[in-house]
C-alpha positions as CSV (number, residue, x, y, z in Angstrom):
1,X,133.1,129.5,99.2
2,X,129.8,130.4,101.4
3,X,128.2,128.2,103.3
4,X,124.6,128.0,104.6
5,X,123.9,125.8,107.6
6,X,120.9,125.1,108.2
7,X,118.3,121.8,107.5
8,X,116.5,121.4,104.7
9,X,112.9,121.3,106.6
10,X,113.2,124.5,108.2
11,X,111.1,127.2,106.2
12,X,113.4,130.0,107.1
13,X,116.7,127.9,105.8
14,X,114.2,128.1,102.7
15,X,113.6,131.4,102.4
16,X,117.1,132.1,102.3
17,X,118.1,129.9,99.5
18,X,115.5,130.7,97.5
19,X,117.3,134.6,98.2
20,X,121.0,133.6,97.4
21,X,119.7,131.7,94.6
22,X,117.5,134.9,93.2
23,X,120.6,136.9,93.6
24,X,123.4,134.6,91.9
25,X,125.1,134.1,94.7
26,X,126.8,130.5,94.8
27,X,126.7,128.6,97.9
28,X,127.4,124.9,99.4
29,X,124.2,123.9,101.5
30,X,125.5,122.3,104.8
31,X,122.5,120.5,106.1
32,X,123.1,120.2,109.9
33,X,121.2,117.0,110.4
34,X,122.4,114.9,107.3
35,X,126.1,116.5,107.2
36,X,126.5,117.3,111.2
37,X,128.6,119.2,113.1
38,X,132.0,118.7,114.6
39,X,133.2,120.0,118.0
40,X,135.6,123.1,116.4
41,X,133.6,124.1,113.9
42,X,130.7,124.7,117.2
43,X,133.6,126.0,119.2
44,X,134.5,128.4,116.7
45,X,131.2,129.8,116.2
46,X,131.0,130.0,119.9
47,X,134.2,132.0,120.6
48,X,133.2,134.7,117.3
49,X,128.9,135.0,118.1
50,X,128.3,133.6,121.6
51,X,126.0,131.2,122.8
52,X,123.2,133.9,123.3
53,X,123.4,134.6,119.3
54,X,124.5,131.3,118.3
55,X,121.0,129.5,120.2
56,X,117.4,129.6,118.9
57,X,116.0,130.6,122.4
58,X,112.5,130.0,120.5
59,X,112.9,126.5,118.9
60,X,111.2,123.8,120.3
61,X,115.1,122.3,120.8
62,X,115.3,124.8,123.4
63,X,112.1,124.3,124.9
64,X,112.9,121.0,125.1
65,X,115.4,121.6,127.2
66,X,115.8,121.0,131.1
67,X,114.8,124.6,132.6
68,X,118.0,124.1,134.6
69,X,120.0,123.5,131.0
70,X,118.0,126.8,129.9
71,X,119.1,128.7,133.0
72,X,122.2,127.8,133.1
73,X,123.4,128.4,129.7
74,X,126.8,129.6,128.8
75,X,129.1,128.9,126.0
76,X,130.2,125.4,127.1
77,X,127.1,124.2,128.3
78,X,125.9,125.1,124.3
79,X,128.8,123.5,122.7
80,X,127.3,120.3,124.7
81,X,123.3,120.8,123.9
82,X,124.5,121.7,120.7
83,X,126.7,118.9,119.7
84,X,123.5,116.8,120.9
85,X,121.0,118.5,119.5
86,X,122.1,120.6,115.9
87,X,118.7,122.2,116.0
88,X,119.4,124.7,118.7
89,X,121.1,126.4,116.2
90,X,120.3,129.7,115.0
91,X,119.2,129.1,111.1
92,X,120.2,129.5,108.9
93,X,124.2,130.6,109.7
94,X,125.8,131.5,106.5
95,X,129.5,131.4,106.6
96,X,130.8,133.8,104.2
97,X,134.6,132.7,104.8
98,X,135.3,135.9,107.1
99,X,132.8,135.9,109.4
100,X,129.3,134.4,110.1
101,X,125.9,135.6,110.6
102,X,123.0,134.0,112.2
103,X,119.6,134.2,110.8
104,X,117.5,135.3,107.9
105,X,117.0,139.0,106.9
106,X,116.6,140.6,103.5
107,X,118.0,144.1,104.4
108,X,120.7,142.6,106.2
109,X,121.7,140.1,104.2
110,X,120.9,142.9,101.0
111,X,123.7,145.2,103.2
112,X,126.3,142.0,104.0
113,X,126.6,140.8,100.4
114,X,126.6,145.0,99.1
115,X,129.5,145.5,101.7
116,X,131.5,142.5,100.5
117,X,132.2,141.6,96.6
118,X,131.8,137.9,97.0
């Protein structure tokens, strides 16, 4: 089953159902904030994508940050801030049982679900 991870808010997150859902592709909505996040599931998206992928360097959850947190990032640190704060994820991440993907793009996502029968 795919997931999305996201929260329901967050305009992007939108975009991107309102794209799964045009192309009949089902999907479980995981909204970070209602449904959180555990520590392996964050670990786990750490060890495949890295921090650098896995982090909205341009939320306002990362600007909210310490400027020491922010300089000093690395995958651990993020499993903390992220475990704390859910929003410094990346959004949406769509788990597609194989591999995950960080992020909303048409022609990407167009090329994901045309590489893999689903």
């Amino acid at each position: 089953m795919i997931t999305l991870y996201g929260i329901s808010n967050c305009d992007t997150v939108k975009k991107a159902r309102r794209w799964l859902e045009l192309h009949d592709v089902e999907y479980r909505f995981h909204d970070l904030r209602e449904d959180g996040i555990n520590k392996a599931q964050v670990r786990a998206w750490l060890d495949e994508l890295g921090w650098e992928t896995l982090v909205n360097k341009r939320s306002t959850s990362w600007k909210a940050l310490p400027a020491a947190a922010r300089e000093t990032m690395d995958d651990n640190a993020a499993l903390t801030a992220i475990l704390e704060h859910p929003t410094l994820i990346k959004r949406p991440l769509l788990d597609v049982g194989h591999e995950r993907h960080c992020g909303f793009s048409e022609k990407t996502w167009a090329a994901l679900f045309q590489r893999h029968t689903l």
